[in-house]
N, C-alpha and C positions, 0 to 999 in steps of 0.2 A: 582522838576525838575529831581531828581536821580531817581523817581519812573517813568518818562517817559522814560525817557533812558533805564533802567533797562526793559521797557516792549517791548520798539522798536528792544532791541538787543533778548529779546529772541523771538518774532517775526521774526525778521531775520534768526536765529538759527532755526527756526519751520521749514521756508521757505528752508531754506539749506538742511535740514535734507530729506524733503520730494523731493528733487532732489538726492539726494542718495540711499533712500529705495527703487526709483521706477526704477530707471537706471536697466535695465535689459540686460543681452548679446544678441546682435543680432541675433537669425537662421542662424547656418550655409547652405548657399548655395552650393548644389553641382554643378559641372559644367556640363552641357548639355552636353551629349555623342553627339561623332560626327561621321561619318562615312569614314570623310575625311582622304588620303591616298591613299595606296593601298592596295590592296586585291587579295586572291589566292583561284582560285577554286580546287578542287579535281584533275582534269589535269593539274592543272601547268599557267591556263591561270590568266594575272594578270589583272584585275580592278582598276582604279584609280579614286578615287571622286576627285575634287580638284575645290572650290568655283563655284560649280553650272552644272559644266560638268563634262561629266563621259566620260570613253574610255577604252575599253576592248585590251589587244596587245599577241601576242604568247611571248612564254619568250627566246625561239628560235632565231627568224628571229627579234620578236618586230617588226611583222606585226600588222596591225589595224586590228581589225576584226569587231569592232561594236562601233559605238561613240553615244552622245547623251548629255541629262541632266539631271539631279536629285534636286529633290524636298524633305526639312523636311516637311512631314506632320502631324507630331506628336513628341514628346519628344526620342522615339525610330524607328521612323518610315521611313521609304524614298521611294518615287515612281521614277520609273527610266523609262523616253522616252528616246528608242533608235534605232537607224537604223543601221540593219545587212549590212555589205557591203558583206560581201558573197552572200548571200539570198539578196540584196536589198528590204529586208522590215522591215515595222517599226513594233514596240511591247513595251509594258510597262509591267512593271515589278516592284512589291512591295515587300519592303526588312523591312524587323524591325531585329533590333540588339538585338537578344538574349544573349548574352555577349560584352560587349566594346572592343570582339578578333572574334567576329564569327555573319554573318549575316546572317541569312535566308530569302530564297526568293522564289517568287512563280510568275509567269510569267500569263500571262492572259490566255494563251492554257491551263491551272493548272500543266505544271510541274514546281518541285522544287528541287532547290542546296543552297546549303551554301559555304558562302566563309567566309576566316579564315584573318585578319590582316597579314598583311605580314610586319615581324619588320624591324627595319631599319637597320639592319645588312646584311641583305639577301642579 
């Protein structure tokens, strides 16, 4: 009887052990850069992503100049449909975030600006 016991515990012991050797620490996940906030072009004009809609305003008056929405289509990426209220027309516009402080972006006509995080100090 002692020789069964004696084999059940170190069986158990085998069992145990091999839940410990194999535990291994999980991948750290980074967290998906967002776009979301505001944002400052070269003039002064400010951009705001905020859950799915975008809206460009002067920092002046914080008149509207162009509203719309933006789409993640990629881990760094965002397309922005938007309609000028100046111009009354519409244009899309694709942005990938080359730092988690500075977007770059290229409009459908091929020009291109970047805008820079605007901290929450400002």
């Amino acid at each position: 009887m002692r020789k069964i016991v004696t084999a059940l515990s170190l069986v158990a012991l085998a069992g145990l052990a091999s839940c410990v050797s194999n535990s291994r620490p999980l991948p750290r996940v980074e967290p998906t850069p967002t776009v979301e906030g505001q944002w400052v072009d070269p003039n002064g004009i400010v951009s705001t992503f905020q859950a799915g809609t975008f809206t460009t305003r002067t920092t002046d008056t914080n008149q509207l100049l162009a509203s719309g929405t933006y789409t993640n289509v990629g881990p760094r990426l965002v397309e922005i449909n938007m309609t000028s209220l100046l111009r009354n027309t519409q244009s899309r516009v694709n942005c990938a975030l080359a730092t988690d402080n500075q977007l770059n972006c290229t409009s459908e006509a091929g020009s291109q600006f970047s805008l820079v995080r605007q901290s929450s100090g400002f």
